[in-house]
Backbone as JSON Lines, residues from 0, in Angstrom:
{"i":0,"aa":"X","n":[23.09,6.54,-3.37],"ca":[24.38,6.0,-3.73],"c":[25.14,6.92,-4.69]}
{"i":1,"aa":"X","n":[24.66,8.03,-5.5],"ca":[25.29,8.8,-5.8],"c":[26.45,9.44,-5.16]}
{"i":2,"aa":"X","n":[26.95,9.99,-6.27],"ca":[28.22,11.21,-5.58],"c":[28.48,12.26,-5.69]}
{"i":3,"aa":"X","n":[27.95,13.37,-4.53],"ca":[27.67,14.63,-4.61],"c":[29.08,15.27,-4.56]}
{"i":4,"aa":"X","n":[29.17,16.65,-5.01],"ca":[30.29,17.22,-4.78],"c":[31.5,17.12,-6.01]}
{"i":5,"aa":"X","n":[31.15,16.43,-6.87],"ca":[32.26,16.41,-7.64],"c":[32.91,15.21,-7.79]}
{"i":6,"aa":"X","n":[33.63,15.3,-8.95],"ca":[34.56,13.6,-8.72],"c":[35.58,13.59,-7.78]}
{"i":7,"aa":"X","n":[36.27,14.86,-7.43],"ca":[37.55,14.01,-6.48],"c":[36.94,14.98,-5.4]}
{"i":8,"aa":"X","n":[35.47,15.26,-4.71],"ca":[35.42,15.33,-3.99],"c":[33.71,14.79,-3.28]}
{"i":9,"aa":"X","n":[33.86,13.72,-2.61],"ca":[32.72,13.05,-1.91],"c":[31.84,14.21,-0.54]}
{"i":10,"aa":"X","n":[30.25,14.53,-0.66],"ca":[29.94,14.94,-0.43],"c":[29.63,14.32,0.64]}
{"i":11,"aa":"X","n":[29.91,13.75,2.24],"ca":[29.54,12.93,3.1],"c":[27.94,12.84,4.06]}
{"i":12,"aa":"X","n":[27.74,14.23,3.68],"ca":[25.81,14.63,4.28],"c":[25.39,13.63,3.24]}
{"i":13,"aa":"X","n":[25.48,12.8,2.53],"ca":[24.0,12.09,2.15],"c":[24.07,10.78,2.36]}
{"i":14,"aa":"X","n":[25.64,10.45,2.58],"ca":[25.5,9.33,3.74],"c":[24.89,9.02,5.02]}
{"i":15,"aa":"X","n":[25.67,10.3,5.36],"ca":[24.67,10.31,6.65],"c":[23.04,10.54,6.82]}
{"i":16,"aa":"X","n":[22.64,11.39,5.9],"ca":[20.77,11.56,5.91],"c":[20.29,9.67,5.61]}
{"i":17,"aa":"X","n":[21.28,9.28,4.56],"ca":[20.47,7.56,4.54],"c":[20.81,7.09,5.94]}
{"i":18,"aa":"X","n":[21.67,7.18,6.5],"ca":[22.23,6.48,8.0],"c":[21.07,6.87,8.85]}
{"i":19,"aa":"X","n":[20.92,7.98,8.79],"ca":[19.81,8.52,9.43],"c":[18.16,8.06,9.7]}
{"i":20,"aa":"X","n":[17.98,7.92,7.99],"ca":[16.6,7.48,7.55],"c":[16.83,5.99,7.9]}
{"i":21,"aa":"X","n":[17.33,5.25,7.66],"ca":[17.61,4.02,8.38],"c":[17.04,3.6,9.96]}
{"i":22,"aa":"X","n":[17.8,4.77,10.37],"ca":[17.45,4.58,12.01],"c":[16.34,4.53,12.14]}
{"i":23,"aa":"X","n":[15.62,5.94,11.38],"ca":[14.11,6.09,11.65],"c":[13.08,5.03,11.38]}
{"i":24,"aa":"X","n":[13.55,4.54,10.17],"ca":[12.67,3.46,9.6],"c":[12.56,2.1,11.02]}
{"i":25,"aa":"X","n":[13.67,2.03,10.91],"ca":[13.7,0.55,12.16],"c":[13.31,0.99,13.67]}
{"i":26,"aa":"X","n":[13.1,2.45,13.79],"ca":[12.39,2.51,14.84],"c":[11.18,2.83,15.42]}
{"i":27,"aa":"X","n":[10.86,3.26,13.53],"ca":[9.28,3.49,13.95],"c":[8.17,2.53,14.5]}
{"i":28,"aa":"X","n":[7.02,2.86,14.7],"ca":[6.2,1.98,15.04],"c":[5.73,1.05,13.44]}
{"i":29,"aa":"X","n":[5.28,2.37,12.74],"ca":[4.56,1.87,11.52],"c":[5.12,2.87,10.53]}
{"i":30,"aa":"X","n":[5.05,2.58,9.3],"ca":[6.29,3.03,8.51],"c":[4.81,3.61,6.8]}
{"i":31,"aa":"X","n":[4.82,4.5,6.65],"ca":[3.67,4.7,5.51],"c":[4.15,5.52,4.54]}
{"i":32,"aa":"X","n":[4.21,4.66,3.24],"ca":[4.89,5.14,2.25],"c":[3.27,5.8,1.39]}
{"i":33,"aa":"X","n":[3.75,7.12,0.62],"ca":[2.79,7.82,0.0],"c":[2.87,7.59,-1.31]}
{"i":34,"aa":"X","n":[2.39,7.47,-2.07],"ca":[2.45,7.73,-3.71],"c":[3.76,7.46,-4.37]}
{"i":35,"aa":"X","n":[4.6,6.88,-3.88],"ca":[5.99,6.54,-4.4],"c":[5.55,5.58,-5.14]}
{"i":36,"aa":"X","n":[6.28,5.53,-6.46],"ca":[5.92,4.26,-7.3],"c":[7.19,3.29,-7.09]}
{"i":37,"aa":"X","n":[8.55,3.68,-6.36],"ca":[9.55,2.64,-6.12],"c":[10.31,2.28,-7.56]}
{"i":38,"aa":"X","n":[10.98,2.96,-8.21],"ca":[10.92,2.9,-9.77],"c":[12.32,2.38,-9.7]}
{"i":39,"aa":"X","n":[12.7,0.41,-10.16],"ca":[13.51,-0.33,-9.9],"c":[14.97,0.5,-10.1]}
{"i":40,"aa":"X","n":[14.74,1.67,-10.48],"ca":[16.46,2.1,-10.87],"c":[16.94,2.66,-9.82]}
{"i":41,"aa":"X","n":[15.74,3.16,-8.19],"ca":[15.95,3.21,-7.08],"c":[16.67,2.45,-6.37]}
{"i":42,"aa":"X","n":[17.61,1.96,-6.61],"ca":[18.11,1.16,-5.94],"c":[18.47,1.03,-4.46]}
{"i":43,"aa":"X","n":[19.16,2.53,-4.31],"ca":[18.94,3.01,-2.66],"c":[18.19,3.3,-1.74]}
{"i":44,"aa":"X","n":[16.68,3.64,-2.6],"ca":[15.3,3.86,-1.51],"c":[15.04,2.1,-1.45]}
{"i":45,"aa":"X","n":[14.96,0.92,-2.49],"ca":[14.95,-0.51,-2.44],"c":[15.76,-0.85,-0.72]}
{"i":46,"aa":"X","n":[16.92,-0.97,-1.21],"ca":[17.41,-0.94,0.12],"c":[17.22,-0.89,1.11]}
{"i":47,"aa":"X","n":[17.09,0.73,0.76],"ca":[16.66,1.51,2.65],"c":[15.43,0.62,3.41]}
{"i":48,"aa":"X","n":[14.74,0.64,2.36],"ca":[12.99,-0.19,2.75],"c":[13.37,-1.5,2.88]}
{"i":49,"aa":"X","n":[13.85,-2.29,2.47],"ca":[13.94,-3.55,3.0],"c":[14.88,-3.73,3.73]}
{"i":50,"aa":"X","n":[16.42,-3.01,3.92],"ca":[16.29,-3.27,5.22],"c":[16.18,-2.04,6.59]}
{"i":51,"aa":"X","n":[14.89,-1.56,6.62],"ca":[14.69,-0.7,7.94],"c":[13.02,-0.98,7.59]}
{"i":52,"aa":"X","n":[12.37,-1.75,6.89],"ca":[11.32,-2.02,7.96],"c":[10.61,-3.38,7.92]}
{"i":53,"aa":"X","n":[10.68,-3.49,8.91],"ca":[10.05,-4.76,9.68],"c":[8.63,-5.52,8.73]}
{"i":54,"aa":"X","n":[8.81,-6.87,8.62],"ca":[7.38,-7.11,8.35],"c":[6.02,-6.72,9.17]}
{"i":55,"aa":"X","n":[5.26,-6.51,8.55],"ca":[4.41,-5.92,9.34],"c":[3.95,-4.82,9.7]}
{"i":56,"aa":"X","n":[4.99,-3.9,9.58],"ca":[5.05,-2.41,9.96],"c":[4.4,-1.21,9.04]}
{"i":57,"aa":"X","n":[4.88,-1.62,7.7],"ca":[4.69,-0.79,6.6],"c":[3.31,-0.92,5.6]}
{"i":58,"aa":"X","n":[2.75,0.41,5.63],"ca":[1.52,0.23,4.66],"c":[1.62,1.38,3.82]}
{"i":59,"aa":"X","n":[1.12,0.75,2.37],"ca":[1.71,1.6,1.14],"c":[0.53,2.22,0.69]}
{"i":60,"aa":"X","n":[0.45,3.21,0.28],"ca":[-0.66,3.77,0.01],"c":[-0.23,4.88,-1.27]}
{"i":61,"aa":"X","n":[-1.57,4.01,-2.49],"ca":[-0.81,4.14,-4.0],"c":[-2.18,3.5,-4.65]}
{"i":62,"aa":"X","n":[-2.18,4.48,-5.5],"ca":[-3.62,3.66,-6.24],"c":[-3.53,3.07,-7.45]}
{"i":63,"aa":"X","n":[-2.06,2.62,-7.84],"ca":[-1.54,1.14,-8.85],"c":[-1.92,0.34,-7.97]}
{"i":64,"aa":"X","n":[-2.39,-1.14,-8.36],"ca":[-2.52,-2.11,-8.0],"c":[-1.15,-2.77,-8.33]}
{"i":65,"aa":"X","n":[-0.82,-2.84,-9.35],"ca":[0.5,-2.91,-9.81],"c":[2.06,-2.81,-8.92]}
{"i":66,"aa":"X","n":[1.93,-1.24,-8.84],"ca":[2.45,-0.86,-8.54],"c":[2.78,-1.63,-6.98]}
{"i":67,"aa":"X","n":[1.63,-1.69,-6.51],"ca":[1.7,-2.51,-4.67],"c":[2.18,-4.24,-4.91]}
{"i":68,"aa":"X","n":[1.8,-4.88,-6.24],"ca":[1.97,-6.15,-6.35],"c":[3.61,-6.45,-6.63]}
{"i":69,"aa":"X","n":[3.96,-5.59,-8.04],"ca":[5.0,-5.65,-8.68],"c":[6.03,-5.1,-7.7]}
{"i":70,"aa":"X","n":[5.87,-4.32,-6.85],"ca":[7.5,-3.48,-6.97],"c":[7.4,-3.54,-5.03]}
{"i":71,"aa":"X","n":[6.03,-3.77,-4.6],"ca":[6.04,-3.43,-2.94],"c":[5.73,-4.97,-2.21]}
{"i":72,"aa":"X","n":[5.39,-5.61,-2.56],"ca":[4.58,-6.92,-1.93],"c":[5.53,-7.84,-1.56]}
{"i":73,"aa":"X","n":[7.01,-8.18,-2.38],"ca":[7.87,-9.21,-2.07],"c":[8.72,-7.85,-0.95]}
{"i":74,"aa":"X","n":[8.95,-7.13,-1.62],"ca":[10.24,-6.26,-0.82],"c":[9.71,-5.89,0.42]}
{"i":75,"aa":"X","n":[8.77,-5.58,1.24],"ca":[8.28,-5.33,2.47],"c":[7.33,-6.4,2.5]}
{"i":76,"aa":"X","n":[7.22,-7.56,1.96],"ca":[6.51,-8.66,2.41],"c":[5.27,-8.5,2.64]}
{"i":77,"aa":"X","n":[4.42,-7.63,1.97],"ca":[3.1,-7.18,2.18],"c":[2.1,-8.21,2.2]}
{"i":78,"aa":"X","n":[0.97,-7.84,2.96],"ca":[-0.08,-9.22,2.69],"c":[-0.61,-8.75,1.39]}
{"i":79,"aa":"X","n":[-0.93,-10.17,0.57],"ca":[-1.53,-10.15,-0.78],"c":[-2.24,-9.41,-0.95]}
{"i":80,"aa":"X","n":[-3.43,-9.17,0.51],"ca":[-4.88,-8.13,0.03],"c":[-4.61,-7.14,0.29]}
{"i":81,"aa":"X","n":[-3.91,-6.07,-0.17],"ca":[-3.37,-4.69,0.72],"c":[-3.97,-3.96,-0.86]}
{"i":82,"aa":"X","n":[-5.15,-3.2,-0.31],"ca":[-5.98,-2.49,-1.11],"c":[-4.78,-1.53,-1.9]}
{"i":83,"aa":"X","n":[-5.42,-1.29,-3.18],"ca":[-4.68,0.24,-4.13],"c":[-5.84,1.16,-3.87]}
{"i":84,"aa":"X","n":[-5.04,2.38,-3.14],"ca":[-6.25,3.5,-2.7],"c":[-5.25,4.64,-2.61]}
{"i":85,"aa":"X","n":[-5.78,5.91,-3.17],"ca":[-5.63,7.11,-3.12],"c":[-5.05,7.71,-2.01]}
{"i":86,"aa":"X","n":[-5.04,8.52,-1.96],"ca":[-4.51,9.63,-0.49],"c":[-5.92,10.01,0.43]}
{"i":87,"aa":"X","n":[-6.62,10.31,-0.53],"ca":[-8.25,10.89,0.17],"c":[-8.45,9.09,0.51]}
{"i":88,"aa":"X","n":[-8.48,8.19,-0.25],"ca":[-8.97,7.3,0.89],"c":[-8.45,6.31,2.04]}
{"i":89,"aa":"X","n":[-7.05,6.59,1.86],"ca":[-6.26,6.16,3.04],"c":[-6.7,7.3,4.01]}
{"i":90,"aa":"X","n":[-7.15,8.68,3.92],"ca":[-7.09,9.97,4.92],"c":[-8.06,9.29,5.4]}
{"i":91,"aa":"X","n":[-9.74,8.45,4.76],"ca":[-10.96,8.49,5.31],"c":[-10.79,7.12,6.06]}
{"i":92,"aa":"X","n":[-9.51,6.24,5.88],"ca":[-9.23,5.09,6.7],"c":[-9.05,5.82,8.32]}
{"i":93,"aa":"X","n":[-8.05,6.53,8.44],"ca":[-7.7,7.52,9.74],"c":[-9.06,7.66,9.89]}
{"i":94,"aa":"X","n":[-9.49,8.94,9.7],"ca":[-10.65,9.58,10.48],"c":[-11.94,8.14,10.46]}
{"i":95,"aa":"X","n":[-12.09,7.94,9.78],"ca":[-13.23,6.3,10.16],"c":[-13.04,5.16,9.96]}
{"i":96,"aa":"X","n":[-11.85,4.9,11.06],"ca":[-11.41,3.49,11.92],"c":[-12.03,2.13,11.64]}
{"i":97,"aa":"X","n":[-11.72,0.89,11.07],"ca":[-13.11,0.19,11.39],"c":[-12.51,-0.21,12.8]}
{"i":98,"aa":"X","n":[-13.83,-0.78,13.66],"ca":[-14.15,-1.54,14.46],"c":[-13.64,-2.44,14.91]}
């Protein structure tokens, strides 16, 4: 929501990259946020994420517990038990699948 370019002049590329990221979000299959802590003064990544992805879609991966309760759980509607885990152990979720 900033304004690039100056005061009397609006920089219109970062409208469009959010217009963009928008699309992507609502069309992905599954949507995986990395190590972002979502820091409430975000107001425009808030947004973007609630509205471009779907319940269901999105899994956060962040090793605050906090961080997944407080700032991710109402805004993408997360289920309550959505583990706080690292990068190495979301990677060892991929390579060994459960069952």
């Amino acid at each position: 929501m900033k304004q690039y370019g100056g005061e009397d002049r609006r920089n219109r590329i970062f409208s469009r990259l959010w217009r963009i990221a928008l699309d992507a979000l609502r069309n992905a299959e599954e949507v995986t946020i990395i190590g972002y802590s979502l820091p409430p003064a975000d107001s425009a990544a808030w947004t973007l994420l609630h509205t471009g992805c779907e319940h269901g879609r999105a899994v956060v991966v962040n090793p605050s517990k906090a961080v997944l309760v407080n700032r991710y759980s109402d805004l993408l509607r997360l289920p309550g038990f959505m583990p706080a885990m690292d990068l190495g152990a979301w990677l060892d979720t991929k390579e060994n699948p459960e069952p």
